[in-house]
N, C-alpha and C positions, 0 to 999 in steps of 0.2 A: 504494500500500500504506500504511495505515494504521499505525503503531507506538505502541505503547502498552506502558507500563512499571505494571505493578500488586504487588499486595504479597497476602500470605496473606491469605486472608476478603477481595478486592477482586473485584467482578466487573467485566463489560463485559454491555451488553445491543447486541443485534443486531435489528434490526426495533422492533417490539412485544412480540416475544412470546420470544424466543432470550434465554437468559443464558447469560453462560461464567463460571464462577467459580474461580478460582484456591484450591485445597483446601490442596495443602502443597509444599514443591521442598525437595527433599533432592538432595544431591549431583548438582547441574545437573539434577534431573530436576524436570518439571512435573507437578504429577497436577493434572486439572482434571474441573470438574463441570458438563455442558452438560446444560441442560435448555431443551427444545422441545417444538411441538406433536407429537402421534405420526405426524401426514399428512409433518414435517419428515424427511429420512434425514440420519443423522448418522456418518457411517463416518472411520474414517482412511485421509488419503490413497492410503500406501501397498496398502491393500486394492483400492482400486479401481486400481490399476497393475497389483495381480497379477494382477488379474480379466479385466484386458485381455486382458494375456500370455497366459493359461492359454486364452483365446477363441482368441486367434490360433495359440494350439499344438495346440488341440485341433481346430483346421478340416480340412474334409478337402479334397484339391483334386481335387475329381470325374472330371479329366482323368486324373490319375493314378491314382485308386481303378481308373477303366471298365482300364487297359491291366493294371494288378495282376491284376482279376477275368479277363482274357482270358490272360496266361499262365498263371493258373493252371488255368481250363479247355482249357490246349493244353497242358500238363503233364498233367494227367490222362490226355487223349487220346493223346500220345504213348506215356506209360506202357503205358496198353491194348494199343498197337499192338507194341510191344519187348513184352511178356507172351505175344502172340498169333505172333505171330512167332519168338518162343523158341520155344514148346508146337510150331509147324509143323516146328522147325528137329529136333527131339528124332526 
């Protein structure tokens, strides 16, 4: 890992073609100005953390969907049968 100490209006160039330029820091915060090519993605970390999580929450696990979709069509059918079964018992 690289460490680098810069100061407002200081950049850093990355490659050829990437700059990061340090804008202003106010109360321990950094605002910075990254400019790249547009083929470059330039996201913050934590976005692609969420993105994982929200993938791995949103999977289905097909083993469990197939047994969900059969008790619910054996609920139905059971249903049927307790309806049919009442109406005979009357």
């Amino acid at each position: 890992m690289l460490i680098l100490t810069r100061k407002v209006g200081q950049a850093i160039i990355i490659g050829e073609d990437i700059e990061i330029k340090i804008l202003e820091i106010v109360d321990g915060q950094i605002k910075l100005g990254i400019t790249a090519p547009k083929n470059i993605s330039v996201l913050r970390k934590e976005l692609i953390e969420i993105k994982g999580e929200n993938l791995k929450a949103a999977s289905v696990n097909k083993e469990v969907l197939s047994k969900l979709e059969n008790f619910i069509k054996n609920a139905k059918v059971n249903a049927k049968y307790i309806d049919i079964y009442s109406e005979n018992k009357r």
